[in-house]
C-alpha positions, 0 to 999 in steps of 0.5 A: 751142470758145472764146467768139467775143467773145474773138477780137474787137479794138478795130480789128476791132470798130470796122473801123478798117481801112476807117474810117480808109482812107475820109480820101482828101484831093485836094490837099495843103493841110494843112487839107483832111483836117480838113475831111474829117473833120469832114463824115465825123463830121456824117455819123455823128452824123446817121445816129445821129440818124436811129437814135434819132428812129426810137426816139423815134416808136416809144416815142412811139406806144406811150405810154413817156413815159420812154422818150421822154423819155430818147430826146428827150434823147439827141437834143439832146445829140447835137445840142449836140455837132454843134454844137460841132463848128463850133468846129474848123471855125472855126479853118480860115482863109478863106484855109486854105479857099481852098486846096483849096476847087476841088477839091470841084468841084460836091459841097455839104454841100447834098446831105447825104442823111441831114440832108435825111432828118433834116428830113422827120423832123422835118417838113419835106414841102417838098423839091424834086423833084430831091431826091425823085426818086432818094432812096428813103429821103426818099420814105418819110420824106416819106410817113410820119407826123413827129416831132410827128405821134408826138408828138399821138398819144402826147398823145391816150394820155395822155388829152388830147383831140387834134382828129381832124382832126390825129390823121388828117391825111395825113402826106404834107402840110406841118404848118400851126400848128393853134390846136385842137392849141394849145389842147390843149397848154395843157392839157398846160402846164397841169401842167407837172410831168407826164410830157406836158410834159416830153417836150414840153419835151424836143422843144422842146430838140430843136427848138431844137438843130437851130435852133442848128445852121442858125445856126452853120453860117451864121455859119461859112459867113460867115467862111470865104466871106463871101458868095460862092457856095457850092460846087455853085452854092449860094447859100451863106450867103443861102441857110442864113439864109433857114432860120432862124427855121423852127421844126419844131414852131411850135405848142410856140413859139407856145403859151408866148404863151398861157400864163397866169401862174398865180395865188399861192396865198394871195395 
């Protein structure tokens, strides 16, 4: 019998038959089937997303610095790229948006279900019941620990004494910035040359990544509807800057107010 894998195509692997059919445009402007694609693609870049912020949790609890280090890193880069994305969305005129803007009827980037998971990942708990109610992948991602949740578990590996109260907390509950787990994480920039600050810096990336993101997509929400209700009754641009500025890790924010200059030696 001859190897299986010689059988498989480039279209066959990747199903580009079945890709490739999933563009369905509704209306005939020119510019709706770049809009299709581009959310399609956010989609795919968030399920993978998903994939390797699972990955990083794992190499996290289980003390691989670089693993982690090497996974944070990925994430932010795929972030960058989800980001430039907005470049080729931005060059969709207001009035090219217009054209096929009614029939999305009431769907909204809102209801994303992946980036809504993203978000509990990264430790969002506050969703309303209506997104918790069908979304049983939500449900679990709310219920079990966070990113920095893995994070402070993978510090206290390192030797680095976490606070029980945060190593033990219910994971269920909204994180609070935590001036003992701040103080701990000085100890940690305090060799800012060990594997612990590093995969922290590298989720500070992260954080900062998905920051740009909620920043581009209001600036590119401005241009293209200015501030007219989104579609699905959203409260479109006002409602993606009252998100900015929301850190998904505050404590790695706000220890760098904390840390000392540190002395010359020979001074």
């Amino acid at each position: 019998m001859g190897d299986p894998a010689e059988d498989v195509t480039y279209g066959g692997y990747l199903r580009l038959d079945r890709l490739l059919a999933c563009q369905e445009p509704r209306t005939g402007a020119h510019d709706e089937l770049l809009f299709v694609i581009i959310h399609q693609v956010y989609e795919l870049w968030f399920k993978q997303l998903l994939h390797e912020a699972a990955l990083l949790q794992r190499r996290l609890e289980e003390d691989n610095s670089a693993g982690a280090l090497h996974t944070a890193r990925r994430i932010a880069k795929i972030l960058k790229t989800v980001v430039g994305q907005l470049d080729v969305l931005e060059t969709m005129t207001p009035r090219q948006f217009a054209s096929f803007r009614d029939a999305l009827g009431s769907s909204s980037g809102f209801q994303s279900a992946q980036f809504r998971e993203l978000e509990a990942v990264l430790g969002r708990r506050e969703f309303p019941a209506s997104d918790l109610r069908d979304d049983q992948r939500l449900q679990a991602a709310v219920a079990r620990r966070s990113l920095f949740d893995s994070l402070l578990r993978y510090l206290q590996l390192q030797g680095f004494d976490v606070p029980d109260a945060a190593l033990h907390r219910d994971p269920r509950a909204p994180w609070r910035p935590d001036e003992d787990v701040q103080r701990t994480l000085l100890k940690v920039y305090a060799d800012e040359n060990g594997p612990a600050a590093e995969v922290c810096e590298a989720l500070v990336d992260v954080d900062e990544g998905i920051q740009e993101w909620r920043y581009r997509h209001v600036k590119m929400v401005e241009r293209t509807i200015g501030a007219k209700i989104g579609t699905g009754g959203s409260a479109g641009a006002d409602y993606l800057r009252s998100t900015l500025f929301r850190p998904a890790f505050p404590d790695l924010w706000e220890v760098r107010s904390q840390i000392e200059e540190a002395p010359v030696h020979g001074a």
